[in-house]
PQR file with spaces between the fields and no chain letter, atoms N, CA, C, O and H, PARSE charges and radii, in Angstrom:
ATOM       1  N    UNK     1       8.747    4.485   -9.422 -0.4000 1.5000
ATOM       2  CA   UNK     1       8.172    3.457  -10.254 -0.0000 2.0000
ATOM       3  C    UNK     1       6.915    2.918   -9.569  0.5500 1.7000
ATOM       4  O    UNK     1       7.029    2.463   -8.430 -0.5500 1.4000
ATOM       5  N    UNK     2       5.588    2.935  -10.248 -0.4000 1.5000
ATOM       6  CA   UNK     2       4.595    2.162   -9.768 -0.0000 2.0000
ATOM       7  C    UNK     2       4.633    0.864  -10.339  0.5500 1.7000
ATOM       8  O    UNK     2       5.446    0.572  -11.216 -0.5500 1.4000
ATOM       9  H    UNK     2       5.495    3.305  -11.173  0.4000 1.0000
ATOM      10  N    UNK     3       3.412   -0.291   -9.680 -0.4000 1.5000
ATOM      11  CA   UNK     3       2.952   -0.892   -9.902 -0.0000 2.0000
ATOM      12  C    UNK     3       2.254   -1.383   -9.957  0.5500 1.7000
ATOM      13  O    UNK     3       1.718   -1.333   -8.850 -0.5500 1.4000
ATOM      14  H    UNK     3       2.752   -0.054   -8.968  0.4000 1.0000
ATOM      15  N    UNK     4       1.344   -2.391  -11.017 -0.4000 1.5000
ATOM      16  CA   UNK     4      -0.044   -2.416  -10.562 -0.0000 2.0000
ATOM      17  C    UNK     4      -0.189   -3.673   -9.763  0.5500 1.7000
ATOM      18  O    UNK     4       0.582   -4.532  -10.192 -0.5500 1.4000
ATOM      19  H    UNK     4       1.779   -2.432  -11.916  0.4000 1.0000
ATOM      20  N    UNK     5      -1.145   -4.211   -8.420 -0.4000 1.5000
ATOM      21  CA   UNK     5      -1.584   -5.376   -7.958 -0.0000 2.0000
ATOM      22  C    UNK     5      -2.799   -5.608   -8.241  0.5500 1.7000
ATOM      23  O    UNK     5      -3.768   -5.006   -7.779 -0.5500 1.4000
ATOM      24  H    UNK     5      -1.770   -3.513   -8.072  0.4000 1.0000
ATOM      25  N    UNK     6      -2.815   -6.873   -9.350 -0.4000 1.5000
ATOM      26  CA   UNK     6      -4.571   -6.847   -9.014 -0.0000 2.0000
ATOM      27  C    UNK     6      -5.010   -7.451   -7.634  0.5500 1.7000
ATOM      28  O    UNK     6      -4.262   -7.886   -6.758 -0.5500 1.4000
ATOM      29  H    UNK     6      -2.028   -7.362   -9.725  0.4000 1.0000
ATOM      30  N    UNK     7      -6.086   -7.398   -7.627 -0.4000 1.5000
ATOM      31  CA   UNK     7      -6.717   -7.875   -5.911 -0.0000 2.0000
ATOM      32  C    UNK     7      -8.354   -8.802   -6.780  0.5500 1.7000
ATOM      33  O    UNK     7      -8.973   -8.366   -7.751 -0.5500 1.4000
ATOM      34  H    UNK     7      -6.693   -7.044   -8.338  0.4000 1.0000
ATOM      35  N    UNK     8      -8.598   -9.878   -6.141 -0.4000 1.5000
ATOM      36  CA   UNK     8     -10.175  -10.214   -6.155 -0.0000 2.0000
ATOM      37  C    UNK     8     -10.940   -9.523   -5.642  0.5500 1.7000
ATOM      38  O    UNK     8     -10.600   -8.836   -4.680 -0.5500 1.4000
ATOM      39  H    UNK     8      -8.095  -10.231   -5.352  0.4000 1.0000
ATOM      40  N    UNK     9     -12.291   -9.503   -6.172 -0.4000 1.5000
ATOM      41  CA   UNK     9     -13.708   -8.465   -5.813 -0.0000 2.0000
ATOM      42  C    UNK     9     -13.572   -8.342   -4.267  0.5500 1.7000
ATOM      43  O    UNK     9     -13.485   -7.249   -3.708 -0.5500 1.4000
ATOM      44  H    UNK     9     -12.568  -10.062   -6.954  0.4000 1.0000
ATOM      45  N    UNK    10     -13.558   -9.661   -3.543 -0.4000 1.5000
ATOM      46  CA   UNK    10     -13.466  -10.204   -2.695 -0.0000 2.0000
ATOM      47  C    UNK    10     -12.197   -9.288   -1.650  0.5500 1.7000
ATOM      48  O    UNK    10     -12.708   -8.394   -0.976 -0.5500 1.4000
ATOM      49  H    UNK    10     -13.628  -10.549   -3.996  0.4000 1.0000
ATOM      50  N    UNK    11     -11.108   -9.404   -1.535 -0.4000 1.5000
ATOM      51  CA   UNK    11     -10.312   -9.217   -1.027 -0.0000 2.0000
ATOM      52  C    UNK    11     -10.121   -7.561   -1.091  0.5500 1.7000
ATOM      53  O    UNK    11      -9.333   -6.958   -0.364 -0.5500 1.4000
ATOM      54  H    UNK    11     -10.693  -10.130   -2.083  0.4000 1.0000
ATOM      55  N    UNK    12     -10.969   -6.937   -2.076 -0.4000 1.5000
ATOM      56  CA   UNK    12     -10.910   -5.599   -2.516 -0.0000 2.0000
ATOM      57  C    UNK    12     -11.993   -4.996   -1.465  0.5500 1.7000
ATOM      58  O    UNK    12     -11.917   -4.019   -0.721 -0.5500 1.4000
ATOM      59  H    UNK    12     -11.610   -7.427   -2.667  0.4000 1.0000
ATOM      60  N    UNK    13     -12.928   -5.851   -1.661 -0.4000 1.5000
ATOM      61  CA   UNK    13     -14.522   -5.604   -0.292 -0.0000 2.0000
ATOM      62  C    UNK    13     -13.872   -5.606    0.929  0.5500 1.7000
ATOM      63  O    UNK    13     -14.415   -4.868    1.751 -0.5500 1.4000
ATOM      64  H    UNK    13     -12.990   -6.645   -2.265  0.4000 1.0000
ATOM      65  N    UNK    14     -13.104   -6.061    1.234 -0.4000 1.5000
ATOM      66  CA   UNK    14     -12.746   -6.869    3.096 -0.0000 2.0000
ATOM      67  C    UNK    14     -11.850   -5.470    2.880  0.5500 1.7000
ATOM      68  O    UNK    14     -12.185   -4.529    3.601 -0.5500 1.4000
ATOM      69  H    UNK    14     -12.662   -6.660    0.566  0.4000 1.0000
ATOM      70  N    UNK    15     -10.785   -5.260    1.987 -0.4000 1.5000
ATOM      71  CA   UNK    15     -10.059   -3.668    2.757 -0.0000 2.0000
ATOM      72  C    UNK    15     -10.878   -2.473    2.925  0.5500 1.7000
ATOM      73  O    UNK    15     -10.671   -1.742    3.894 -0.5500 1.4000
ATOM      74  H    UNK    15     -10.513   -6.024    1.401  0.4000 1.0000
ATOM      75  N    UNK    16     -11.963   -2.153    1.909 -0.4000 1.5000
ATOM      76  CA   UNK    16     -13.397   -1.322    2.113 -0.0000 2.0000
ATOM      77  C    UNK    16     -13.883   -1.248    3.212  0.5500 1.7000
ATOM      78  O    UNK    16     -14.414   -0.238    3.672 -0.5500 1.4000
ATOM      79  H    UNK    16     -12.131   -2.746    1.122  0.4000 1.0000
ATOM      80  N    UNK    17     -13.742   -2.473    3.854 -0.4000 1.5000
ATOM      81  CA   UNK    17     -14.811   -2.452    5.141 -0.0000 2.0000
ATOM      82  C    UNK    17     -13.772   -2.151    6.369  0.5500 1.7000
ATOM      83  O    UNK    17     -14.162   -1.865    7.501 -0.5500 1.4000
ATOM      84  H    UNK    17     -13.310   -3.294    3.481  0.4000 1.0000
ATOM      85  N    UNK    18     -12.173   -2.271    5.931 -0.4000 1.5000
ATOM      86  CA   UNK    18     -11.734   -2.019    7.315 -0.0000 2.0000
ATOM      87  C    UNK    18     -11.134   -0.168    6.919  0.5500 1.7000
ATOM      88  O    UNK    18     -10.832    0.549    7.873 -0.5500 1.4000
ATOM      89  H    UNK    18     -11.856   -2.503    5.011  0.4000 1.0000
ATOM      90  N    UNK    19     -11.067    0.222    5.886 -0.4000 1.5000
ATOM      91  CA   UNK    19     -10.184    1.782    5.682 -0.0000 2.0000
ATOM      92  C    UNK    19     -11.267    2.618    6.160  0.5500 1.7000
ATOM      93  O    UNK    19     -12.485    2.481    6.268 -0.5500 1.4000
ATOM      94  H    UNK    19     -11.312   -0.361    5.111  0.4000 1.0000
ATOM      95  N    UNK    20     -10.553    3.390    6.371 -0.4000 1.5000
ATOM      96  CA   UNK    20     -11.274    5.029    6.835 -0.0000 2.0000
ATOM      97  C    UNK    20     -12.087    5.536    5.573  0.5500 1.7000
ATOM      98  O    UNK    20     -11.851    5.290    4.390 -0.5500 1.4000
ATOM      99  H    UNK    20      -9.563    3.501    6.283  0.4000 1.0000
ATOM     100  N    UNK    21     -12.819    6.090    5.964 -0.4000 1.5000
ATOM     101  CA   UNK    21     -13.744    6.773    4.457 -0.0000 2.0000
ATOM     102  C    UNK    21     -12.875    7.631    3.414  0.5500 1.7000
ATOM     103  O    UNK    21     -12.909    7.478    2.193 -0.5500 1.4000
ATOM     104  H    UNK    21     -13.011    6.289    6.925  0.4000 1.0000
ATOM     105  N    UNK    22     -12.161    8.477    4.049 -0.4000 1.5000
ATOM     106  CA   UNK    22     -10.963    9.225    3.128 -0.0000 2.0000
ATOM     107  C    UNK    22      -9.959    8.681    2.779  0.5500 1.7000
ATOM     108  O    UNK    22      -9.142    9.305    2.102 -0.5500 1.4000
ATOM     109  H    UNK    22     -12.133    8.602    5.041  0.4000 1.0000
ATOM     110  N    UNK    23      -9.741    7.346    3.151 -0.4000 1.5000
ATOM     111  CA   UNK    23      -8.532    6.840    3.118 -0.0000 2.0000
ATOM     112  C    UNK    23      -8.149    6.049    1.888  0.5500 1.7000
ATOM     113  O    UNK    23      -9.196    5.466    1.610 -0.5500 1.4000
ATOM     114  H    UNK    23     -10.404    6.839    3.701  0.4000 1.0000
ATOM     115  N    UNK    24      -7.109    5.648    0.865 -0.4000 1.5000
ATOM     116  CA   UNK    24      -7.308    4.935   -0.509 -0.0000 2.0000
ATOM     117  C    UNK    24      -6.836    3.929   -0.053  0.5500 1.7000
ATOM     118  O    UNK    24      -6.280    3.954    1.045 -0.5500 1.4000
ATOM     119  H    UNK    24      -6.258    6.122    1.091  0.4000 1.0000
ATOM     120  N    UNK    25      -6.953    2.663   -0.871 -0.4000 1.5000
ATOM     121  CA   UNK    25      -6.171    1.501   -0.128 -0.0000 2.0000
ATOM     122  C    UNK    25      -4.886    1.789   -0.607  0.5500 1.7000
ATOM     123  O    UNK    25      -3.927    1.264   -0.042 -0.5500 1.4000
ATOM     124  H    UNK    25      -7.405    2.642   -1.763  0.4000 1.0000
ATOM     125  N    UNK    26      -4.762    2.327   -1.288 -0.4000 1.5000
ATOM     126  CA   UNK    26      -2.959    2.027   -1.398 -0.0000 2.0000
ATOM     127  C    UNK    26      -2.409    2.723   -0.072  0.5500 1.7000
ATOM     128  O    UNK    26      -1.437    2.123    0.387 -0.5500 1.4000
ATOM     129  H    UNK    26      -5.540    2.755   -1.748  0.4000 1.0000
ATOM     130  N    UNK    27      -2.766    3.745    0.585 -0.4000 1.5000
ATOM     131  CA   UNK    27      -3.091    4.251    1.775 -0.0000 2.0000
ATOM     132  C    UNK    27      -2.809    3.110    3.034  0.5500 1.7000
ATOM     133  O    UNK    27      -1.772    2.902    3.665 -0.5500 1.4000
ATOM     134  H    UNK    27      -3.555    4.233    0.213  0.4000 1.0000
ATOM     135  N    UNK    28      -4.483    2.303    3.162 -0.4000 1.5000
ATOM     136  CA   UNK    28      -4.461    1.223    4.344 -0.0000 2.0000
ATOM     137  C    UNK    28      -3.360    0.080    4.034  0.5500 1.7000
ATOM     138  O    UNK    28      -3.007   -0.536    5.040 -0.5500 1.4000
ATOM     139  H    UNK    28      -5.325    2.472    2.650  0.4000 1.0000
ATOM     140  N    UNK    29      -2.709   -0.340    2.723 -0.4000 1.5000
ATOM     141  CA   UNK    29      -1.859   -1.137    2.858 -0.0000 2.0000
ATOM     142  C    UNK    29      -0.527   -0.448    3.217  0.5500 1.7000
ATOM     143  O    UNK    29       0.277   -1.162    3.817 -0.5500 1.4000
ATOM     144  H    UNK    29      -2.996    0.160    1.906  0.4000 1.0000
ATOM     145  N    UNK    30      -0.222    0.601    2.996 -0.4000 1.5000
ATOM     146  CA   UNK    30       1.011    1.086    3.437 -0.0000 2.0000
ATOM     147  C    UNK    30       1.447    1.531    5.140  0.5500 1.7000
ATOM     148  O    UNK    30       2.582    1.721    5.576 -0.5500 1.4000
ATOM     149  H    UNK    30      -0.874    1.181    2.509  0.4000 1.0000
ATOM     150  N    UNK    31       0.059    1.616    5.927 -0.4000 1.5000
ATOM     151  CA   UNK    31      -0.326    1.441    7.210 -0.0000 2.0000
ATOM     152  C    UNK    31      -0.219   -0.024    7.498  0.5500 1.7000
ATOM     153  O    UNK    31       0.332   -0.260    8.574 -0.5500 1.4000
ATOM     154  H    UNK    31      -0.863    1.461    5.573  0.4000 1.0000
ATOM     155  N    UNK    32      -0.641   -1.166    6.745 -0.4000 1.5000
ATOM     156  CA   UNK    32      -0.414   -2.410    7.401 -0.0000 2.0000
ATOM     157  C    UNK    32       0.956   -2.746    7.193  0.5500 1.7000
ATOM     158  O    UNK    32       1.464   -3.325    8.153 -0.5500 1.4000
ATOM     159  H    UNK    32      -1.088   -0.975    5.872  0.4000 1.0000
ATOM     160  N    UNK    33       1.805   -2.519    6.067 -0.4000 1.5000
ATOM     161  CA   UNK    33       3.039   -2.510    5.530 -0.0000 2.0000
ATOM     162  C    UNK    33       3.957   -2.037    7.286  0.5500 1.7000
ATOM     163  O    UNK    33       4.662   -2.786    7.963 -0.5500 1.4000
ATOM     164  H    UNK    33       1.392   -2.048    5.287  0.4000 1.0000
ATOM     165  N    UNK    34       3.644   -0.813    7.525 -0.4000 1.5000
ATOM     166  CA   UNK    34       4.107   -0.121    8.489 -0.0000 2.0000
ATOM     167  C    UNK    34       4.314   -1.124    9.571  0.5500 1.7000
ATOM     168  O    UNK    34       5.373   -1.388   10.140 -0.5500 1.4000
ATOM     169  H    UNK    34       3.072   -0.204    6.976  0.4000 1.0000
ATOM     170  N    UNK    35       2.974   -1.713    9.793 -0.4000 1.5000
ATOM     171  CA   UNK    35       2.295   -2.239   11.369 -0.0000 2.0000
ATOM     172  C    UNK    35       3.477   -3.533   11.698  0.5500 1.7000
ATOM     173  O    UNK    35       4.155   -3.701   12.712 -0.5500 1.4000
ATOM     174  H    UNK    35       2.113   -1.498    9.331  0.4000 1.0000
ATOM     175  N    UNK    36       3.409   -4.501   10.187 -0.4000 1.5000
ATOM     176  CA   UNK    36       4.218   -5.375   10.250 -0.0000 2.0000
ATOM     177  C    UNK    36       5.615   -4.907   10.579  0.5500 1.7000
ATOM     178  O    UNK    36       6.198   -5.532   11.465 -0.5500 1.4000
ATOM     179  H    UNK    36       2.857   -4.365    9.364  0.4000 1.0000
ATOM     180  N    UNK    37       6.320   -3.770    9.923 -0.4000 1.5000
ATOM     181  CA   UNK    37       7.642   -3.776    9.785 -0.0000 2.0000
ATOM     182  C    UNK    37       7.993   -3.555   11.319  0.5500 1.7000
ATOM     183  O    UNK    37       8.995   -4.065   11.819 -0.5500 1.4000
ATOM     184  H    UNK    37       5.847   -3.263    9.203  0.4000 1.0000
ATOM     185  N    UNK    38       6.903   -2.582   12.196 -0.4000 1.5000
ATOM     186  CA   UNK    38       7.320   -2.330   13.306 -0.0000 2.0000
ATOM     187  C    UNK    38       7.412   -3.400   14.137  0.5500 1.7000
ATOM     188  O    UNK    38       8.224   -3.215   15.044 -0.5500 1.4000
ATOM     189  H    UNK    38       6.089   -2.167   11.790  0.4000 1.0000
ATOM     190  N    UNK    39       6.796   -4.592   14.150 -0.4000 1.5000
ATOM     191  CA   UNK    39       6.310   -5.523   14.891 -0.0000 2.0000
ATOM     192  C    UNK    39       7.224   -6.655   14.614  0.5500 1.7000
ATOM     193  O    UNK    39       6.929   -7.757   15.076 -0.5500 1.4000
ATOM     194  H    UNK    39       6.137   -4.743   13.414  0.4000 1.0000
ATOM     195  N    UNK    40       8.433   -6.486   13.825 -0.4000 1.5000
ATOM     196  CA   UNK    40       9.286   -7.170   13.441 -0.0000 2.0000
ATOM     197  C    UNK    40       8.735   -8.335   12.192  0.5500 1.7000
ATOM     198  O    UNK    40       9.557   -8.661   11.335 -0.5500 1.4000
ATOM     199  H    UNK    40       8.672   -5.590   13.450  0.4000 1.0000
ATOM     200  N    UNK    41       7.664   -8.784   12.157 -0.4000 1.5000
ATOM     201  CA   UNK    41       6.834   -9.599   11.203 -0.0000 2.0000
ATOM     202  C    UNK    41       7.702  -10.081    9.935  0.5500 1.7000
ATOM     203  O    UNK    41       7.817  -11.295    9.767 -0.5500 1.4000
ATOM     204  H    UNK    41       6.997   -8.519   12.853  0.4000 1.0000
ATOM     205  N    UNK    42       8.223   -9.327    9.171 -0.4000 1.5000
ATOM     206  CA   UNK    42       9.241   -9.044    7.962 -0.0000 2.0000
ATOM     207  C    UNK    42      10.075  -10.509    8.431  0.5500 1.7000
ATOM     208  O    UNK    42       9.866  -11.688    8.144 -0.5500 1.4000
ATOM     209  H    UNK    42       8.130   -8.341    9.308  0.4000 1.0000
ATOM     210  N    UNK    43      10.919   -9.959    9.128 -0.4000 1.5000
ATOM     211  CA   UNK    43      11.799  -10.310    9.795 -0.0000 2.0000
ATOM     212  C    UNK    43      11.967  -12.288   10.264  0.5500 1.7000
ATOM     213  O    UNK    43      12.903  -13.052   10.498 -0.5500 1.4000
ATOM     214  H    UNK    43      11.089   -9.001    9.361  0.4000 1.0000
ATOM     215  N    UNK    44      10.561  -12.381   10.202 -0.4000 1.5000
ATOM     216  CA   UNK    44      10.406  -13.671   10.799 -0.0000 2.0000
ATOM     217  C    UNK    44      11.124  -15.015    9.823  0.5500 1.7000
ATOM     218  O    UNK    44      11.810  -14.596    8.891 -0.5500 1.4000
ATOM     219  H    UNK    44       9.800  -11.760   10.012  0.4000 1.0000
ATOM     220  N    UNK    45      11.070  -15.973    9.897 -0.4000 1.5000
ATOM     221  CA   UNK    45      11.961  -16.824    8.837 -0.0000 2.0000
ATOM     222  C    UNK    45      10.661  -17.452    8.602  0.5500 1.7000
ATOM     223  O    UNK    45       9.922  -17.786    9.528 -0.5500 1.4000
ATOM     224  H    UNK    45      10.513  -16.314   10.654  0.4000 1.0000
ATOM     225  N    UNK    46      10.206  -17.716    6.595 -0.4000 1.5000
ATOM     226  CA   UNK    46       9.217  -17.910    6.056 -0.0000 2.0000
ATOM     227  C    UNK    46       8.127  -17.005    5.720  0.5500 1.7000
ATOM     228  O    UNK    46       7.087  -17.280    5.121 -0.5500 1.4000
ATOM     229  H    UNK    46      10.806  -17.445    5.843  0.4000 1.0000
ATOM     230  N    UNK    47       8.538  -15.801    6.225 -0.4000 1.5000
ATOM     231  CA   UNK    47       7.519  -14.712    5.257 -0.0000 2.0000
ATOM     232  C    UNK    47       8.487  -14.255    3.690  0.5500 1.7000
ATOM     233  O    UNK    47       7.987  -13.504    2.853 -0.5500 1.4000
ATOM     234  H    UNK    47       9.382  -15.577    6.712  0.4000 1.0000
């Protein structure tokens, strides 16, 4: 099942400037998705 997120112009520019050239954002968020889960982040009380 997909879904769609919209994002602002804004917030859509700032992941542009940090992904790899080949890379899609659904891509760099599933890498930050990753970064957190490893780092316990999830986990914290109030996310």
């Amino acid at each position: 099942m997909s879904r769609t997120v919209e994002l602002s112009d804004d917030l859509a520019d700032r992941l542009d400037e940090h992904r790899a050239e080949d890379e899609s954002i659904e891509e760099f968020i599933e890498e930050l998705v990753n970064i957190y889960e490893q780092e316990g982040r999830f986990s914290d009380p109030g996310l």
